[in-house]
VEXKE-75961 format. One line per field, with one value per residue: chain; residue number from 0; residue in one letter; x, y, z negated of N, C-alpha, C in turn. Coordinates in steps of 0.2 Angstrom, whole numbers, plus 5000, padded with zeros to 4 digits. Atoms other than C-alpha are relative to their C-alpha. Layout:
cadena [A, ...]
num [NUM, ...]
residuo [A, ...]
neast [X, ...]
nnorth [Y, ...]
nup [Z, ...]
caeast [X, ...]
canorth [Y, ...]
caup [Z, ...]
ceast [X, ...]
cnorth [Y, ...]
cup [Z, ...]
//
This chain:
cadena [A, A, A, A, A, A, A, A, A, A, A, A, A, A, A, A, A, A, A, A, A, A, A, A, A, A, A, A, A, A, A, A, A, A, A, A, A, A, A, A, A, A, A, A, A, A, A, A, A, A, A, A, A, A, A, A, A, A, A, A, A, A, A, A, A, A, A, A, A, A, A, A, A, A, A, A, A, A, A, A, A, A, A, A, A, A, A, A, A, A, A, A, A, A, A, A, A, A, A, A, A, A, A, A, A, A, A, A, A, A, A, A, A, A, A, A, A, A, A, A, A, A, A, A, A, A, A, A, A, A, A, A, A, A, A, A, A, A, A, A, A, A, A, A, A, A, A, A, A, A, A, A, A, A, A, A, A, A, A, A, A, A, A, A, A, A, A, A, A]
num [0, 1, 2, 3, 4, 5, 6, 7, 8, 9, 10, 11, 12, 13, 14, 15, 16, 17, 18, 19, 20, 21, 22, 23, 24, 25, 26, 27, 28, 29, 30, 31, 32, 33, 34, 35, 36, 37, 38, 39, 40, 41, 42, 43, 44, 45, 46, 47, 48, 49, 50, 51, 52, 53, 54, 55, 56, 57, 58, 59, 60, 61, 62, 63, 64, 65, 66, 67, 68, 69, 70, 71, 72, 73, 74, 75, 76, 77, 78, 79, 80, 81, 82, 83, 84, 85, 86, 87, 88, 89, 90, 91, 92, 93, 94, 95, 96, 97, 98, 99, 100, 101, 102, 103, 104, 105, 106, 107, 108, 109, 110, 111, 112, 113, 114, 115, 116, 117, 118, 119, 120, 121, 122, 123, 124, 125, 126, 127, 128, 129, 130, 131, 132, 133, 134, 135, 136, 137, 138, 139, 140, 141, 142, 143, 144, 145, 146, 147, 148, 149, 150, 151, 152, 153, 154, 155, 156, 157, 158, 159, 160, 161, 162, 163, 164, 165, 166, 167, 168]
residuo [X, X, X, X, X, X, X, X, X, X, X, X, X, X, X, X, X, X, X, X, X, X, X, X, X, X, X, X, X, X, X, X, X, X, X, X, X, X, X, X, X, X, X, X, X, X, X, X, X, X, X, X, X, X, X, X, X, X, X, X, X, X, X, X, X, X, X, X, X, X, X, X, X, X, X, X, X, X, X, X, X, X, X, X, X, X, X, X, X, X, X, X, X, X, X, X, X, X, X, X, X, X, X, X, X, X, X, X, X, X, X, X, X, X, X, X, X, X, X, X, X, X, X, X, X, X, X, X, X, X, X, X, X, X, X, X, X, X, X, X, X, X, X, X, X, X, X, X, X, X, X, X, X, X, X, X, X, X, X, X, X, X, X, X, X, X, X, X, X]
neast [4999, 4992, 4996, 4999, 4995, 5000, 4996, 5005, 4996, 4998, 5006, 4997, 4993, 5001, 5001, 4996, 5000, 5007, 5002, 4998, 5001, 5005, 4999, 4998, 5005, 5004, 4997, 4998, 5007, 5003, 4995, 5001, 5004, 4996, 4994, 5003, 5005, 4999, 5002, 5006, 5005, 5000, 5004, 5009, 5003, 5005, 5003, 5001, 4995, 4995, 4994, 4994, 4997, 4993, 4994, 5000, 5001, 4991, 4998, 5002, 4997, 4994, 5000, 5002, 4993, 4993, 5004, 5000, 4994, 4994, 5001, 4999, 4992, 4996, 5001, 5008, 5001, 4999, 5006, 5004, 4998, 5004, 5002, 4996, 5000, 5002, 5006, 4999, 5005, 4996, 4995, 5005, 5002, 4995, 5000, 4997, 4995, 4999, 4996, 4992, 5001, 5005, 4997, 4995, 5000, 5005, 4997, 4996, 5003, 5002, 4992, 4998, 5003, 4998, 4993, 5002, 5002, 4994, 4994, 5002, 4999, 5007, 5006, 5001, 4996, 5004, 5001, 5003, 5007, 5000, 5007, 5005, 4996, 5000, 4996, 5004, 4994, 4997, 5005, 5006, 4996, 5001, 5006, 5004, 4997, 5003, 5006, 4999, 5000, 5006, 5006, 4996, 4998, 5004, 5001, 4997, 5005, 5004, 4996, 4998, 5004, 5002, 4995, 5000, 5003, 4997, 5006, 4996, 4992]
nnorth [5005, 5003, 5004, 5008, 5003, 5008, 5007, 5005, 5006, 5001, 5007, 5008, 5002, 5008, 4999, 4997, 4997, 4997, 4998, 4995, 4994, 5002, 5000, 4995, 4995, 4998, 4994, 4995, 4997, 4996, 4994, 4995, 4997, 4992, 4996, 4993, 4997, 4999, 5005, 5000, 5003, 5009, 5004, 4998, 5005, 5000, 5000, 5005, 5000, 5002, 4996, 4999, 4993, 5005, 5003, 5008, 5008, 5003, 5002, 5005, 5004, 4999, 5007, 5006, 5002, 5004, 5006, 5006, 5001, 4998, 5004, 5004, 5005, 5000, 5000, 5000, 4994, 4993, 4997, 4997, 4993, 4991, 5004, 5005, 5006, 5001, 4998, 4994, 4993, 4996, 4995, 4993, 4992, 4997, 4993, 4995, 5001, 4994, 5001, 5002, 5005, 5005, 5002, 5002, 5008, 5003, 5000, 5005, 5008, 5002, 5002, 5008, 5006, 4998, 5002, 5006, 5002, 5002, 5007, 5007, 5001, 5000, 4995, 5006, 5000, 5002, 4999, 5003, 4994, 5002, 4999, 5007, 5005, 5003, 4999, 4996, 5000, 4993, 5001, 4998, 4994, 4993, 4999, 4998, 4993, 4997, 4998, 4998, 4991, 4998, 4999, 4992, 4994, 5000, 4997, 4995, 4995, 4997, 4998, 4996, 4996, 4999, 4991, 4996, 4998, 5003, 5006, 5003, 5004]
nup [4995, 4999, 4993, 4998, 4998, 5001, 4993, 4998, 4999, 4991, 5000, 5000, 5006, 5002, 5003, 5008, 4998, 5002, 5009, 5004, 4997, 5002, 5004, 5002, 4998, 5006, 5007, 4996, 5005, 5004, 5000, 4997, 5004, 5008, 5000, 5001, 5005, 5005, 5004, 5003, 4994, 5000, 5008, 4999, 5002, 4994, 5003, 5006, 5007, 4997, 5002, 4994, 5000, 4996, 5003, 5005, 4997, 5000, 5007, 5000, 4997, 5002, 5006, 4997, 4995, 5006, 5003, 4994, 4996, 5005, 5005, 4998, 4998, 5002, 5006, 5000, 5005, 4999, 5001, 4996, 5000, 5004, 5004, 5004, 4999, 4993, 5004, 4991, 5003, 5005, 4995, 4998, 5005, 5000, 5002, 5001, 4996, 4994, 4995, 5002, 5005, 4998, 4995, 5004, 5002, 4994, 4994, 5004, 5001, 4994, 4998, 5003, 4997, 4995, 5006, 5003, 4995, 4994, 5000, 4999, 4992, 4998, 5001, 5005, 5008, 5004, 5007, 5005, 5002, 5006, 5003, 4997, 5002, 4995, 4994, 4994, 4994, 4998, 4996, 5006, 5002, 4994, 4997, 5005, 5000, 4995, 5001, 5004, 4998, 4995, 5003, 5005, 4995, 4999, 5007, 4999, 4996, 5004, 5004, 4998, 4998, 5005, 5000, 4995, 4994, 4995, 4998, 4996, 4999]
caeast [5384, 5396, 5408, 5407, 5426, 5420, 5429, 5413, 5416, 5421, 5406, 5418, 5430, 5433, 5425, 5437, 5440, 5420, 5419, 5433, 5428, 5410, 5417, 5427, 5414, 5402, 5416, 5420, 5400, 5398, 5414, 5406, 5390, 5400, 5410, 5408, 5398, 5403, 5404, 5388, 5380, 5388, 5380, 5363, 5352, 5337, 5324, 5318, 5320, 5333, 5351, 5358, 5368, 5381, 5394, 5388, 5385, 5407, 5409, 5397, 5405, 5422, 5416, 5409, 5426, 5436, 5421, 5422, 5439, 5452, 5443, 5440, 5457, 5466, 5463, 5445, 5449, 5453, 5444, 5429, 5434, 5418, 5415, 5421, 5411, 5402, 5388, 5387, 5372, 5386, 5396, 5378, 5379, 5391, 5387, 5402, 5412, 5421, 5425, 5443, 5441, 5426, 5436, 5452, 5446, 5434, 5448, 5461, 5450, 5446, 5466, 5469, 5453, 5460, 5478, 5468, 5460, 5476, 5487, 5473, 5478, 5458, 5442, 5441, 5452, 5444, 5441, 5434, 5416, 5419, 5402, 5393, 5409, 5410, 5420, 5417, 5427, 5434, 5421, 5407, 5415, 5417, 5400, 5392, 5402, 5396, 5379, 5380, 5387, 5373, 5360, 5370, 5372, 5355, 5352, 5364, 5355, 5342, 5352, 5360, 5346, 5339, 5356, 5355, 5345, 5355, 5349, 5357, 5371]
canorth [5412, 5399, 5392, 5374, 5368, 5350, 5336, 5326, 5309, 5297, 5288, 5273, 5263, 5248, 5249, 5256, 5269, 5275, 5274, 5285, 5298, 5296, 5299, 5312, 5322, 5322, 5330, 5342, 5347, 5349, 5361, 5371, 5372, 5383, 5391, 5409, 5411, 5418, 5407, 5416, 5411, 5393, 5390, 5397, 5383, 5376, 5376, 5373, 5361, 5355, 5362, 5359, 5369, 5368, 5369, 5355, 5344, 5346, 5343, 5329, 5322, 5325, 5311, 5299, 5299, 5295, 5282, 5273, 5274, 5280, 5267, 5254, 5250, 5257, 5262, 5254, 5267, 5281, 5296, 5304, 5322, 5334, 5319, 5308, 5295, 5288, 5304, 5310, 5323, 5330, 5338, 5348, 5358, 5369, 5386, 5389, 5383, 5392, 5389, 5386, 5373, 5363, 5362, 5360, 5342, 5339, 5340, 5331, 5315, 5316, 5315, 5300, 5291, 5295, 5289, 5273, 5270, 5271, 5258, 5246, 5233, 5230, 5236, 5217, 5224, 5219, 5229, 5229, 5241, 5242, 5248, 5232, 5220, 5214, 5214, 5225, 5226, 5244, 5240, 5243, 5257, 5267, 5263, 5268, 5284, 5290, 5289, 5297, 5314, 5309, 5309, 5326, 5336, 5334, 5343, 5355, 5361, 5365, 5372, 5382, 5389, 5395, 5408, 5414, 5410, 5399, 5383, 5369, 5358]
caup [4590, 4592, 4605, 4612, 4610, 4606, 4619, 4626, 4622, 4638, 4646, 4650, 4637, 4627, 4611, 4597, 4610, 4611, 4593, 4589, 4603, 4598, 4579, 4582, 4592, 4578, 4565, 4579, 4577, 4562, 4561, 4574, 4565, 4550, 4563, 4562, 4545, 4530, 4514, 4507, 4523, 4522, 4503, 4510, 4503, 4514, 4503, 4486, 4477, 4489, 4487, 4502, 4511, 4527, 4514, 4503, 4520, 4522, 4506, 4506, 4522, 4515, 4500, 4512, 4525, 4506, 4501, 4518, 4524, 4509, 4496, 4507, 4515, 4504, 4488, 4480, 4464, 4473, 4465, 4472, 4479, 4469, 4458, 4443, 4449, 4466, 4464, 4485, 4477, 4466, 4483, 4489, 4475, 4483, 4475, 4469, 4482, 4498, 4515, 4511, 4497, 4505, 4523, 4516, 4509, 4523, 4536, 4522, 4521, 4540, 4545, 4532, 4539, 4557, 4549, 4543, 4561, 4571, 4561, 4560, 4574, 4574, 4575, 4563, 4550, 4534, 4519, 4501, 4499, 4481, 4478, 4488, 4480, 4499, 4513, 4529, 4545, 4552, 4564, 4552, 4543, 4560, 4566, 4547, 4547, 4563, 4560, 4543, 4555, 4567, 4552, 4544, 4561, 4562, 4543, 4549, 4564, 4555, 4543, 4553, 4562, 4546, 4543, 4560, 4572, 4581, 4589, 4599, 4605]
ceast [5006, 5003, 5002, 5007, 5001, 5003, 4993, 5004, 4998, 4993, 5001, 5005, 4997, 4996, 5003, 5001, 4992, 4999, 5004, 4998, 4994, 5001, 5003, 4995, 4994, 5004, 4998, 4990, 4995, 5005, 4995, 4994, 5001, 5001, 4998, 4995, 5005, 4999, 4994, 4995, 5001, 4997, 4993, 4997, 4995, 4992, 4998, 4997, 5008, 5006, 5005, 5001, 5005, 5007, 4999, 4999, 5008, 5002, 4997, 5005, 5008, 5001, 4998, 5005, 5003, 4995, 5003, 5006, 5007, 4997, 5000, 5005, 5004, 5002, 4992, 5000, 5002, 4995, 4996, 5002, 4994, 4997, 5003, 4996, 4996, 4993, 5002, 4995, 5004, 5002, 4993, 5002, 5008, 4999, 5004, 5008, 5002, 5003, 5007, 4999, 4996, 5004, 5008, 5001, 4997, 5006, 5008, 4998, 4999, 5007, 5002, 4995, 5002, 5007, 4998, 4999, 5004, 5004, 4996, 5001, 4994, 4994, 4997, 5003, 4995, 5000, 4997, 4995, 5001, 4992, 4992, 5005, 5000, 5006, 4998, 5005, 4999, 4992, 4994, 4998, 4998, 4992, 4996, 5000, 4997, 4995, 4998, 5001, 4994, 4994, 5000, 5000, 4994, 4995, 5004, 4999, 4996, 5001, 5002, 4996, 4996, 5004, 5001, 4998, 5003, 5001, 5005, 5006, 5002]
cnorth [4996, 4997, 4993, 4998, 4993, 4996, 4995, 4992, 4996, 4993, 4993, 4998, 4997, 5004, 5005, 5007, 5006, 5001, 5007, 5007, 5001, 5006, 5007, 5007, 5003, 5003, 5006, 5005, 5003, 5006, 5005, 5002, 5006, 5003, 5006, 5002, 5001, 4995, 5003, 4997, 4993, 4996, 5003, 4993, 4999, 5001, 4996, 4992, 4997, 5005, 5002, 5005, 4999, 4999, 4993, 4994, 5002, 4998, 4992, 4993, 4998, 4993, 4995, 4997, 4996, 4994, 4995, 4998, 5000, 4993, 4993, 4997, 5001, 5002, 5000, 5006, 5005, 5004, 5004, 5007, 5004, 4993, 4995, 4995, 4999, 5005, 5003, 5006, 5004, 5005, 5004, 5003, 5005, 5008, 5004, 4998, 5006, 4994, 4995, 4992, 4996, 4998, 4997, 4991, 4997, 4997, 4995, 4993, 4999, 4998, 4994, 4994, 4999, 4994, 4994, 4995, 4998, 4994, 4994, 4995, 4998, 5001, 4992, 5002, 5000, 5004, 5000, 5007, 4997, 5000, 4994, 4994, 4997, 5002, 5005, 5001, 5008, 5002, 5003, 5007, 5006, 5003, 5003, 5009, 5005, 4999, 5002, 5008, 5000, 5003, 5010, 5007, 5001, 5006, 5006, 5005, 5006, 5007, 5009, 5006, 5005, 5008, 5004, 5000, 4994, 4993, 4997, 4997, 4998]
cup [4999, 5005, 5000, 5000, 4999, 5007, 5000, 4998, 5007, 5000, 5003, 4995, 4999, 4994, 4994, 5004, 5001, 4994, 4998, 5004, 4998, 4991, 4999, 5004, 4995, 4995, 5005, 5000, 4995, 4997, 5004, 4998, 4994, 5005, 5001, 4994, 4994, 4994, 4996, 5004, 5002, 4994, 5001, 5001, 5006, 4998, 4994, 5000, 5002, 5001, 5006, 5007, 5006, 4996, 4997, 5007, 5000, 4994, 5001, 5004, 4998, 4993, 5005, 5006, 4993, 4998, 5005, 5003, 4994, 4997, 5000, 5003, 4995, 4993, 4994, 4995, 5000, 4997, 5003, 5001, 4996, 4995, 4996, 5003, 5006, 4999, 5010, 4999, 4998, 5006, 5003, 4996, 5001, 4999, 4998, 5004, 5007, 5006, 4999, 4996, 5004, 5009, 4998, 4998, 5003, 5004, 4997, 5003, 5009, 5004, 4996, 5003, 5009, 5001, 5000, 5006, 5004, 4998, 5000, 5007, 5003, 4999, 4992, 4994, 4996, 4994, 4993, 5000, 4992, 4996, 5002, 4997, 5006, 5004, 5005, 5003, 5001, 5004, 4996, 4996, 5007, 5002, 4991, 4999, 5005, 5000, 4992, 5004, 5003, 4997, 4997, 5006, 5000, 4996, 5004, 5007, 4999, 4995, 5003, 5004, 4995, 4997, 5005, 5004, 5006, 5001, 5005, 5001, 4991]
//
């Protein structure tokens, strides 16, 4: 069983302000998917031939915050956290990973992209998608991000109901 200490996001605000409560309610989600399992019960896969796993979704998402927030404002060659090169398959395969380690750079990238969202003075700030060679505002970034957890919390339901039984929110 786990405990709901997620923050509802607020049913009034201007945009940048919905987005980020929005954004941060989905991390806070799929933390509380892990929370209470062990890492052999966090690498329990979903079924063959598919790998994945609640660790490999932090993981995954822990490359998709550095894709979309670290690479894009601020450094395009930054390296990918479980991969030499743009492979988001690569972070499932967390077999041999642990709690520690997979949270650890989930919750890294989630502070720099946090970090990144605060100093912009707009939801327009401009970045470079190195892997599109285009541009894309914050705006587009926040809203890609959050439904990326929307699509993941979803896997991770599942998921989760699989190691224990436990279903919802």
């Amino acid at each position: 069983m786990t405990s709901d200490k997620r923050i509802g996001p607020p049913h009034l605000g201007d945009e940048r302000e919905m987005l980020r409560a929005f954004l941060d309610y989905h991390r806070a989600t799929l933390a509380m998917k892990c929370e209470g399992l062990t890492d052999e019960e966090l690498r329990q896969q979903s079924m063959p031939p598919s790998t994945l796993s609640l660790l490999g979704l932090v993981r995954h998402m822990a490359e998709v915050e550095r894709a979309w927030f670290r690479r894009v404002f601020e450094d395009n060659d930054a390296p990918m956290v479980w991969s030499d090169r743009i492979d988001f398959q690569a972070a499932y395969d967390a077999s041999t990973s642990t709690r520690e380690e997979a949270f650890a750079a989930w919750e890294a990238e989630v502070e720099n992209s946090r970090r990144i969202e605060r100093e912009a003075e707009s939801l327009d700030r401009a970045g470079h998608q190195p892997r599109w060679g285009e541009e894309v505002s914050l705006r587009m970034v926040m809203l890609h991000v959050l439904l990326e957890y929307g699509r993941h919390n979803g896997h991770a339901d599942f998921l989760r109901q699989g190691v224990d039984g436990t279903v919802g929110a």
